[in-house]
N, C-alpha and C positions, 0 to 999 in steps of 0.2 A: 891422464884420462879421468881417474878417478877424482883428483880437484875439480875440474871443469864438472864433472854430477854433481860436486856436490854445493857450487858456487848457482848452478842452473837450482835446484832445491831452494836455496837462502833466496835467491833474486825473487822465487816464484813466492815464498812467505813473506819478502816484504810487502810485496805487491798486491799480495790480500788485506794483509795489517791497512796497508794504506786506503783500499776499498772500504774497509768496512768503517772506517771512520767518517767519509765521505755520507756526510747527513742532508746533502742538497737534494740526493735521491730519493723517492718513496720508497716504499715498501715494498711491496710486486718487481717495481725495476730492480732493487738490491738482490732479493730471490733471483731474480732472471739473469744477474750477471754474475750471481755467485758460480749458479750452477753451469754457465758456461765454462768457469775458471776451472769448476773440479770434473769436467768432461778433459777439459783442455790438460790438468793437471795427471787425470789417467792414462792420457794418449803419449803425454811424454815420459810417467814412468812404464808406461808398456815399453816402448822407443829403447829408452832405457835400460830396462832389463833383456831386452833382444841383443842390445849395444854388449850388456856386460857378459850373457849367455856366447855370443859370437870370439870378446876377447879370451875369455878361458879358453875355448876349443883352439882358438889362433895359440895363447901360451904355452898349451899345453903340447901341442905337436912343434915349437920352437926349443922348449927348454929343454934340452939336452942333459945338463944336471945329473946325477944322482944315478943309481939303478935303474937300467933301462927297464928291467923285467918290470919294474913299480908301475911302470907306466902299462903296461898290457894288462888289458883287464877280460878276466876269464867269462867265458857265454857260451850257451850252449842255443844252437841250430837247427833247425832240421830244414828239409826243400819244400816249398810252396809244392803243390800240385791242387788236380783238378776232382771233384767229385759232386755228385748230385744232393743238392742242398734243400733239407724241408723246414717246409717251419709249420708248429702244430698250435692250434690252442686249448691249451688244458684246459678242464673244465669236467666240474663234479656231476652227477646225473642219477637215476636211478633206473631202475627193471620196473617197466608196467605192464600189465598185460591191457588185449583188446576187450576181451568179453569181462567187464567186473560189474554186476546187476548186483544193486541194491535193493531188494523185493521190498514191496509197499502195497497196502490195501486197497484194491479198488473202489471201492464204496468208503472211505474215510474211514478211521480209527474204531475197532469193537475188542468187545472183551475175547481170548482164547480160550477155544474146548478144547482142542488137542494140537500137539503138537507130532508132526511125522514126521520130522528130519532129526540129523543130531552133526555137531561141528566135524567136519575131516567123511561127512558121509558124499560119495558121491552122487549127483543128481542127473537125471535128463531131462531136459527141455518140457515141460506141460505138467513134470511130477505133482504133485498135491502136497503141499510141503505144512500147511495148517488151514483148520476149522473154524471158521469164527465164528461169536455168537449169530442163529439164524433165526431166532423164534419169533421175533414179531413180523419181518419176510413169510415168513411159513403162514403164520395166520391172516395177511396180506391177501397171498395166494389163496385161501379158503373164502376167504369175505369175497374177494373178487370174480372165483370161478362159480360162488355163490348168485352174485350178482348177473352175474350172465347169464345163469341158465334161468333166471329170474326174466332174464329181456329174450329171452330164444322164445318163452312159452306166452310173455305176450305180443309177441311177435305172431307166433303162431296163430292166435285167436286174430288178431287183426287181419293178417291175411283173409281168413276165412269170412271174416267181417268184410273184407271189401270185396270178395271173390262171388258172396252172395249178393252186396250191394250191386257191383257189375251184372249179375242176370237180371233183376229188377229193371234196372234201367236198360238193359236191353228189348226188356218187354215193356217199355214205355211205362214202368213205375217208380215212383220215388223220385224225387229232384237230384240236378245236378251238382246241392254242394251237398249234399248226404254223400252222392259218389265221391265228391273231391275232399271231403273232410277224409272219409275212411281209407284213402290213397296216400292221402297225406300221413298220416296212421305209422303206416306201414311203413312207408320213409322212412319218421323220425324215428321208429320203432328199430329198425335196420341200422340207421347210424348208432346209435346208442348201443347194438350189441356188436357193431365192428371196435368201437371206443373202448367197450369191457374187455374185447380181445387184446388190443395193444397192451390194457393195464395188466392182463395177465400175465405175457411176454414179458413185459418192463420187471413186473416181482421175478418173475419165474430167473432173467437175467442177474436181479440184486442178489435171488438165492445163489446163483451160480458164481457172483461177485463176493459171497463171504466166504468161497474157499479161495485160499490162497498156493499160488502155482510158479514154478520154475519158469523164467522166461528165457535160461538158454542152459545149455548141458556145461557143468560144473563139479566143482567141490563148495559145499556147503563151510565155509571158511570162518563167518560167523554164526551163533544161532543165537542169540542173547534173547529168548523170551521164553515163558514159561506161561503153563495151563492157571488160568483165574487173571493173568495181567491183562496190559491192554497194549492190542498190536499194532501201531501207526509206522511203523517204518523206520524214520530220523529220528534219532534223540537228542537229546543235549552230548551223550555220551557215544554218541556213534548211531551206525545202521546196527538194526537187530538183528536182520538176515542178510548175508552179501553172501552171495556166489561168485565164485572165481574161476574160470577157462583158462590155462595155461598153456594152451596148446598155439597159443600165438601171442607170443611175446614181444617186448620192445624195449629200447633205452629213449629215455627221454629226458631232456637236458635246459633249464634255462639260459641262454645267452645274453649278453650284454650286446643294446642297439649298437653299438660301435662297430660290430664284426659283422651287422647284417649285408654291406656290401662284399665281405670276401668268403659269404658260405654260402652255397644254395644248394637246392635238390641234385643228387646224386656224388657229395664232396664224402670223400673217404673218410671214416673216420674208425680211429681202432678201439675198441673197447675193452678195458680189464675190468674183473670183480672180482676184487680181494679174499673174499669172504669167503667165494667157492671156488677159489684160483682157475678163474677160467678168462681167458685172452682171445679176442676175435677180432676181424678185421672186415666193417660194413660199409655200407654206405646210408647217407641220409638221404631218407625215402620220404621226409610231410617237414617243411616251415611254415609255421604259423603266421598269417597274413596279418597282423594288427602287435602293433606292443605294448605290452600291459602298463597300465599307469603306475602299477607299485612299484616293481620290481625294473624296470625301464628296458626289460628284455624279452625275446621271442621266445618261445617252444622251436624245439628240434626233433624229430625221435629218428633211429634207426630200425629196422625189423630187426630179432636176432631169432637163432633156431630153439626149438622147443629143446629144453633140458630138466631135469625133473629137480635138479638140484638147485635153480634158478627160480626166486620167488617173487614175486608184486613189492615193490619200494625198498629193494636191495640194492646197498650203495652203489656204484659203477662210476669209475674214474674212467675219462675219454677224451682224445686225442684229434681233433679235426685238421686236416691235412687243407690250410686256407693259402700256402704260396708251394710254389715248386720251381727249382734253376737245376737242370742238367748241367754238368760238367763245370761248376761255377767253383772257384780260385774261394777255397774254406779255408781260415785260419781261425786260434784262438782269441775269446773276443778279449781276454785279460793282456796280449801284446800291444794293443790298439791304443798310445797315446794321444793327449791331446794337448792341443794350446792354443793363442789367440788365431795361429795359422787353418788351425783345422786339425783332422786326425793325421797320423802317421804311424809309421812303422819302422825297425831299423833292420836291416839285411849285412850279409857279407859282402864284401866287395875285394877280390885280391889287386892289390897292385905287382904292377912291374917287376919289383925288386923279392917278390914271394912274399910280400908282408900283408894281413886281412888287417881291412881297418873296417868300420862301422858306416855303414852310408845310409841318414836319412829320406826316404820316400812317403812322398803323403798319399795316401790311399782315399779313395771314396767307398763305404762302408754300405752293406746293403739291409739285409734281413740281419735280426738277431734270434736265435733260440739257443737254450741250456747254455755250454760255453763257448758256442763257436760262435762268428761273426763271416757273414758273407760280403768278397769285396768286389765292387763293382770297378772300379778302376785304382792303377795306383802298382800295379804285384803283376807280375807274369810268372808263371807255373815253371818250376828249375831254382829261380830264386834262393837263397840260401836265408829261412828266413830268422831271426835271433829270438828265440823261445824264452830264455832265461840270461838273467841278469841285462836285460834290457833298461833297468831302470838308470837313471843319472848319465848313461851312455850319450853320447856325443858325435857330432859327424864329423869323421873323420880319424876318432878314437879307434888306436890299434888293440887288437882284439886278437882273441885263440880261443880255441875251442879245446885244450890242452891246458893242465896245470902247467905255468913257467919253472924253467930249475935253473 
């Protein structure tokens, strides 16, 4: 048998030698029948090695020879059975909370007079938290409520101005644009002190605009500004004021697009955070509808419950529960060989005579997670199936689960 391989080899190298001296050919066609020869040349030493894989196992249950015990080769077992198979996908996350305001000036950037908050202070919602410079607002409002009472008094005089024109021409004196000029008066007079009133409101609003106020109930988590700076909000180096609400919290996780078909709104998922050893088991409550260009993955959060020990971009390692098989045939996924057949597995098999030998079955493999592998066909539950020393084993190799003596 072994001449015949190795006569089939020579015959297959003459046969190239000869090709490739063949110069009647171009180029492209020598490529194209090379590469058939070494498709052709793989398939027969597959052939091959199946051929000489098959003769050992035939030898080796023939040769009688020597110490039988040599030939048992020792493995250890256990029974197939049945149980509920999950598969999770890990994935890093952190603790966010809902309520986190970044306070900013409404009237754009001014210098600070005082500051009334301080970091770790607690706030409520409208507090007054800084004073910003107000003084030329203030003198604004003086010019303006100046100006008005300026348009009320001749306001006033024009009324009386047209109020006496009107008796005139009731008694058939004075023309009709004397009356109409001094109506008209009055009008524009009128406009002009509804316009002063808006500009008063409008300052009167900017003065109310240069304090600065709490937009939700918190802890004052930064305060990065001091009296004589200038208070705009954002810096290069962060917010200067951010308030924090902890009293509704969340994990929030980027995922990779590849999973958006097996997670949606309400998929279990368990959450640990190392930091503050604490372990919970939620669900996803909000997926983000668009996938970011950078990153090529969606947003996920979970709600979790208020804890005082749990803070805003605290690590969380988390678990999403994307397959589930009740009562599905688990083994380990390190038993699960492979070769040009596909996977398999080897089991017990007793014969007749009380002797266990080894019997090859090919399994079809389902979900993988940690070290287990789920089998979708191939293994029925009872099975006896070979945990260790499965390597180099063979079908039909006699086998114990007992050292031989």
């Amino acid at each position: 048998m072994q001449t015949s391989i190795r006569m089939i080899f020579l015959t297959t190298v003459v046969f190239i030698a000869t090709s490739c001296g063949n110069g009647a050919k171009d180029n492209n066609a020598a490529i194209n029948d090379k590469k058939a020869e070494l498709e052709k040349l793989k398939s027969t030493r597959a052939k091959t090695e199946e051929d000489i894989r098959k003769l050992q196992e035939e030898l080796s249950r023939m040769d009688t020879s020597g110490d039988a015990s040599s030939k048992i080769k020792l493995v250890a077992v256990a029974p197939v059975t049945t149980q509920n198979f999950q598969h999770y996908i890990d994935l890093q996350g952190k603790v966010d909370a809902d309520n986190i305001s970044y306070i900013s000036p409404r009237m754009g950037p001014a210098q600070v007079k005082a500051v009334l908050v301080q970091e770790g202070q607690m706030v409520k919602k409208g507090q007054l938290l800084l004073k910003l410079d107000d003084a030329i607002i203030r003198q604004q409002i003086v010019a303006s409520k100046q100006q008005m009472e300026g348009i009320k008094t001749q306001l006033s005089f024009a009324k009386n101005i047209y109020q006496r024109q009107k008796n005139l021409w009731d008694q058939g004196i004075g023309t009709e644009v004397q009356l109409i000029t001094a109506k008209t008066n009055v009008e524009s007079l009128d406009n002009q002190l509804k316009s002063s009133e808006e500009q008063v409101k409008v300052a009167v609003e900017q003065l109310n605009a240069s304090n600065v106020y709490s937009d939700v109930n918190g802890i004052a988590d930064i305060v990065n500004v001091k009296v004589g700076e200038i208070f705009q909000g954002m810096t290069a180096t962060g917010p200067q004021i951010k308030i924090v609400n902890t009293s509704s919290l969340k994990v929030v996780s980027n995922i990779p697009e590849n999973y958006l078909s097996r997670i949606h709104k309400g998929s279990t998922v368990e959450i640990s955070i190392p930091d503050a050893n604490k372990k919970m088991t939620q669900t996803i409550t909000l997926i983000s509808q668009s996938i970011d260009a950078t990153t090529r993955g969606f947003m996920a959060e979970a709600r979790i419950p208020y804890d005082p020990v749990l803070k805003p971009n605290q690590s969380a390692v988390i678990r999403i529960l994307d397959y589930s098989a009740p009562n599905a045939i688990v083994i380990p996924v390190n038993v699960v060989e492979s070769d040009e057949t596909g996977k398999y597995v080897f089991v017990l098999d007793k014969l007749s005579n009380g002797k266990n030998v080894a019997k090859r079955k090919t399994v079809i493999i389902g979900e993988v997670y940690g070290n287990n592998v789920e089998i979708k066909g191939g293994l029925t539950a009872g099975e006896q199936l070979v945990t260790d020393g499965y390597q180099n084993l063979y079908e039909g190799q006699i086998v114990s689960t007992q050292i031989p003596r």
